[in-house]
C-alpha positions in Angstrom: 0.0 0.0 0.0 2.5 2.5 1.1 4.9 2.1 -2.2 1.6 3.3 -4.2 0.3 5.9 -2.5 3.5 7.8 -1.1 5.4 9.0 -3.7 8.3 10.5 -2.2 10.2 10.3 1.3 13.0 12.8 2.7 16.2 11.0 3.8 19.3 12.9 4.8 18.4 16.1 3.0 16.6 15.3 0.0 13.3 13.7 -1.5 14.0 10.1 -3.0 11.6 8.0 -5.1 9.7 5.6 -2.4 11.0 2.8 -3.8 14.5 4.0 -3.6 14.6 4.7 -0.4 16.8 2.3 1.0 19.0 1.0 4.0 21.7 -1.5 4.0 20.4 -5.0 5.8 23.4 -4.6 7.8 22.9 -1.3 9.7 22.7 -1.3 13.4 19.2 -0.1 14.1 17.5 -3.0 12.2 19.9 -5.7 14.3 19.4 -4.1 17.8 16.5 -1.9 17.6 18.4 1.5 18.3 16.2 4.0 16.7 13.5 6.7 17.8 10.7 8.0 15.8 7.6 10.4 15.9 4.0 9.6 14.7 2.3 12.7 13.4 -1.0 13.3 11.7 -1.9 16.1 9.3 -5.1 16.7 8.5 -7.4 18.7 5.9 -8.8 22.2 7.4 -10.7 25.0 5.6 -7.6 26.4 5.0 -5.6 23.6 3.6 -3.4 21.0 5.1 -2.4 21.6 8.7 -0.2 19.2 11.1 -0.9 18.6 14.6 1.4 20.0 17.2 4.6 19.2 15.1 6.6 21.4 16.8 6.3 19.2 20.4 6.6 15.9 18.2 9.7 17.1 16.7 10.8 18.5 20.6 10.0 14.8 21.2 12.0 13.4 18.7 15.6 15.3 19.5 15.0 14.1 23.1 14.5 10.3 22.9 17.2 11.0 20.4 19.9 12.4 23.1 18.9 9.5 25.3 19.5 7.2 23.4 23.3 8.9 22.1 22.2 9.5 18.8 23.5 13.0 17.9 21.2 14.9 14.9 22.9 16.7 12.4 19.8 19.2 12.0 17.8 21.4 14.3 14.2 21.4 15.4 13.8 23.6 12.8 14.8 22.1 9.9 13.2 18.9 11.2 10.4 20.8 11.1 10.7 21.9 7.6 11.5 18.0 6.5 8.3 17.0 7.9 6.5 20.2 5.9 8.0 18.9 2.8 7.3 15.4 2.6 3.8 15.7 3.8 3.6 18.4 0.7 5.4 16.5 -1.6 3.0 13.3 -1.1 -0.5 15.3 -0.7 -1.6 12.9 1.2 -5.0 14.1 3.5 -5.1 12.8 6.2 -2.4 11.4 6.5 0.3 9.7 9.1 4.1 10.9 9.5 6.6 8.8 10.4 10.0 10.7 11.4 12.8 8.1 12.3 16.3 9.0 13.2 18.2 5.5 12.6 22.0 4.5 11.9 21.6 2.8 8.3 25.2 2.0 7.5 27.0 -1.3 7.8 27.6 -2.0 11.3 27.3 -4.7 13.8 28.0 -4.9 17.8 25.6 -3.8 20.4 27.7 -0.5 21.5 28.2 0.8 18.4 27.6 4.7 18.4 29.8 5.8 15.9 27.7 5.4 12.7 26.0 8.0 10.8 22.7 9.0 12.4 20.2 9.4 9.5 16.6 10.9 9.6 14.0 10.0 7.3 10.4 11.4 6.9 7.5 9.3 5.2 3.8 10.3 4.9 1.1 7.1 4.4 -2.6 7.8 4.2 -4.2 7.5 7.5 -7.1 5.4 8.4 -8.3 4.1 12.3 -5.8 2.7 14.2 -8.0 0.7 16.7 -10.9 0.2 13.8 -13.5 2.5 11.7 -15.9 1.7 14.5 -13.4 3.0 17.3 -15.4 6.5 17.9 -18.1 4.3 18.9 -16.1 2.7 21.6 -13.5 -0.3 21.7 -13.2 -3.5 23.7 -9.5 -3.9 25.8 -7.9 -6.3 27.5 -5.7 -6.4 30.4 -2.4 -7.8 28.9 0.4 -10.8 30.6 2.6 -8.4 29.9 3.9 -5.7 31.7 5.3 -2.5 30.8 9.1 -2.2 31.3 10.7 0.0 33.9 12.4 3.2 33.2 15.4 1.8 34.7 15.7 -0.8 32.1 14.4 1.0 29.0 13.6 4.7 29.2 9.7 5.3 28.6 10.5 8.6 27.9 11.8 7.8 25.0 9.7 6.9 22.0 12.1 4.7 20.9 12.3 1.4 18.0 13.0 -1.2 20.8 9.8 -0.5 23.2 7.2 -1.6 21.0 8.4 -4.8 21.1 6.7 -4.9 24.0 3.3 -3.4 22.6 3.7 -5.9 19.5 3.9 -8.8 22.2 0.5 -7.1 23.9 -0.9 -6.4 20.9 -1.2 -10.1 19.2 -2.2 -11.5 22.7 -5.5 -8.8 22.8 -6.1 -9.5 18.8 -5.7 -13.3 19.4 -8.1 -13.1 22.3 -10.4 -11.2 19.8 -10.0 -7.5 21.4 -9.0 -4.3 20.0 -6.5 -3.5 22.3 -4.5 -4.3 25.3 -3.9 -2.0 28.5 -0.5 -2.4 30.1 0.3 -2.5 33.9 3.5 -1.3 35.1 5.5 -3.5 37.3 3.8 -2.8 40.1 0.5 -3.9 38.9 -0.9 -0.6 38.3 -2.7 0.9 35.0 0.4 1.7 32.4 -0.8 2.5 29.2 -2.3 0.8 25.5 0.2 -0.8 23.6 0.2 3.0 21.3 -1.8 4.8 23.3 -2.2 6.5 26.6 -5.1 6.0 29.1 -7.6 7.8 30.8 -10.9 7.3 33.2 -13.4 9.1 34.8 -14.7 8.7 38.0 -17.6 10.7 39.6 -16.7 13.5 37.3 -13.2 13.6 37.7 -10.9 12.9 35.1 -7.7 10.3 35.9 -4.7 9.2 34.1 -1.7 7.6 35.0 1.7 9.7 35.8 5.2 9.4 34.9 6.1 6.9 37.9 3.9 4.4 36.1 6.6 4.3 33.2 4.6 6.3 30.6 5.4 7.8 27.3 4.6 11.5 27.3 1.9 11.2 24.7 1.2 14.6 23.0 -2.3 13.8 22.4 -2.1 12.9 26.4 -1.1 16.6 26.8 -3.7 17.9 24.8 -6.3 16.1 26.1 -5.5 17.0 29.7 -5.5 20.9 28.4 -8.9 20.3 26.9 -10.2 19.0 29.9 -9.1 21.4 32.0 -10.5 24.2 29.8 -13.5 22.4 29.8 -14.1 23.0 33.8 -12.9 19.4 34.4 -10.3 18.5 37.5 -7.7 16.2 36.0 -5.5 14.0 38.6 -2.1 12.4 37.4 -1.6 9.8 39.5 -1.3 6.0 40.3 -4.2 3.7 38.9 -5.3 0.5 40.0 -7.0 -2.4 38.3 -10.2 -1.9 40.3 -10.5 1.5 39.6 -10.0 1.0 35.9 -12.8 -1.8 36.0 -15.2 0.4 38.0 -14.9 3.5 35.9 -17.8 5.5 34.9 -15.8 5.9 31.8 -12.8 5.2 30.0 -11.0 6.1 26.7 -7.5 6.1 25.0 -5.4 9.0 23.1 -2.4 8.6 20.9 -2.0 10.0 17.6 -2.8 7.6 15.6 -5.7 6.2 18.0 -6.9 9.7 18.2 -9.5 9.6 21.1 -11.2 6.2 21.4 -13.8 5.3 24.3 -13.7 2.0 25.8 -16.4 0.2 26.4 -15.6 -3.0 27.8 -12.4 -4.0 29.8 -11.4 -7.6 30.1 -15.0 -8.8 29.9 -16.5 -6.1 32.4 -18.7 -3.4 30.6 -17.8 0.1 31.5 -20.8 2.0 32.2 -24.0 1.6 29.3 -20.7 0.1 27.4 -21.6 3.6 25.3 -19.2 6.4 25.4 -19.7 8.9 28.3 -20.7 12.3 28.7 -17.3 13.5 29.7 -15.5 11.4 26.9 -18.0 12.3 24.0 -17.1 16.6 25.8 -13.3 15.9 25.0 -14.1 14.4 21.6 -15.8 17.0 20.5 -13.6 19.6 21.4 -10.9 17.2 20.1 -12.3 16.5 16.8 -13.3 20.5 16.0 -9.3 21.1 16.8 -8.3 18.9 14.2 -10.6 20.2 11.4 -9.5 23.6 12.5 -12.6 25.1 13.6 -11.5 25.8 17.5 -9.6 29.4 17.0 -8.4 28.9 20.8 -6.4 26.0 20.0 -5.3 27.2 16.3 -1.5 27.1 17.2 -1.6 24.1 17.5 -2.3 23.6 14.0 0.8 24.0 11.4 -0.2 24.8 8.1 1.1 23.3 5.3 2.0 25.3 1.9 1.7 23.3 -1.7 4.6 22.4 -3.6 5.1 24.7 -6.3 4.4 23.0 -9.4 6.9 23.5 -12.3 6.2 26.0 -14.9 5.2 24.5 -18.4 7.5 25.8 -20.8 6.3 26.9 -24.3 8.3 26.1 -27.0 9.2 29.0 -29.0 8.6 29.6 -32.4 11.7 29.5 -35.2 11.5 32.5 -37.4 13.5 30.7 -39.9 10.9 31.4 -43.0 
């Protein structure tokens, strides 16, 4: 799908072909999983093309890549400007952007960190990550396996290597015939989806796990905590257990892909009506007009994105040889 749809994809500086954008089979970051990466989403708006919150992706993306010793030859800016490019270059709406800073050369052995560092961009045509039903609400499990500690693997990082652990969840919940799984930490308490962040709502107040349960910062976590505060809504960071996730008047996960999806059952126990909740369907809606551009609050948020300028047809001119 994606070599027929997206047409071009920046690597190092430049726009290739799709198809000839390439890696060696050898290069460290395929062998050992050293690699961070971004998921963005742009999305059509009155006024053309406009990217969500690119800036704090790309913020994201320098950082997981300093934790991980992988030193960027460009700025935020021109990161920025990669990501403006390809997603122009494809015109692809909506769409999903995939940033990845890698090593791609020739290179084996575990502490290897003096290969080039490499960024590409891609754009792919979006669809629903957890299902075209997903708005509607989704059914999760609770997953065998747990989320890693920070001390092992930073979670701060959104780096290549973690989702082996959210591939792992993932199968089990699909196997098991669910949409998606929900993570505990290793202390037992509510992590996150296997691409997603988690939140719940309990007599009006909205909760969500904090950093000491070994979260990634999700940006659409961020925004949806702003929303709900400018919505009148207390939000609480803070450790969840299993009984208050199953006892929820509501619950729903963000991520970028995932956008906002309710849940509506957990593990076999029906959250509420098993219909999204009043508080849930508030955030969405709020969410939702954001992303089409018609909140003018939350229009910053928004990066527009400017067409490629199309090459000028040249007219031949005529001989005046008689």
């Amino acid at each position: 799908m994606m070599a027929a749809s997206t047409k071009k994809i920046w690597m190092d500086g430049r726009l290739v072909d799709s198809a000839n954008a390439t890696v060696h089979v050898l290069n460290h970051t395929l062998h050992y999983g050293v690699g961070v990466f971004e998921g963005i989403r742009c999305y059509g708006t009155p006024n053309g093309p406009a990217i969500f919150r690119v800036r704090e992706h790309v913020r994201r993306l320098v950082s997981s890549a300093r934790l991980y010793r992988m030193p960027l030859p460009y700025t935020e800016e021109q990161i920025v400007q990669a990501i403006v490019e390809t997603q122009a270059a494809n015109e692809i709406v909506p769409s999903y952007i995939r940033p990845i800073v890698y090593r791609g050369e020739p290179a084996l052995g575990v502490k290897n960190s003096k290969g080039k560092v490499s960024l590409a961009v891609a754009a792919i045509p979006a669809k629903k990550y957890l299902g075209e039903g997903s708005e509607a609400g989704v059914r999760a499990k609770i997953s065998p396996y747990r989320k890693p500690h920070s001390d092992a693997i930073p979670s701060f990082a959104k780096a290549d290597g973690n989702y082996l652990n959210s591939y792992l969840a993932g199968l089990d919940a699909a196997d098991d015939g669910y949409e998606e799984a929900i993570l505990l930490d290793q202390n037992g308490y509510v992590a996150e989806g296997t691409g997603e962040n988690i939140f719940l709502v309990r007599n009006g107040n909205v909760y969500t796990p904090g950093l000491e349960s070994d979260i990634l910062l999700g940006i659409t976590r961020d925004s949806v905590i702003q929303i709900a505060k400018d919505l009148g809504y207390t939000v609480v960071e803070k450790l969840l257990s299993v009984n208050e996730l199953l006892t929820a008047d509501e619950a729903f996960f963000s991520g970028t892909y995932a956008e906002i999806a309710p849940i509506r059952e957990i593990s076999h126990f029906t959250l509420g009506d098993g219909r999204p909740g009043p508080i849930t369907r508030d955030i969405m809606q709020v969410f939702y007009r954001i992303i089409k551009g018609e909140e003018p609050k939350y229009a910053a948020w928004m990066h527009a994105v400017a067409p490629m300028p199309r090459p000028v047809a040249r007219t031949p001119r005529r001989s005046t040889v008689a």
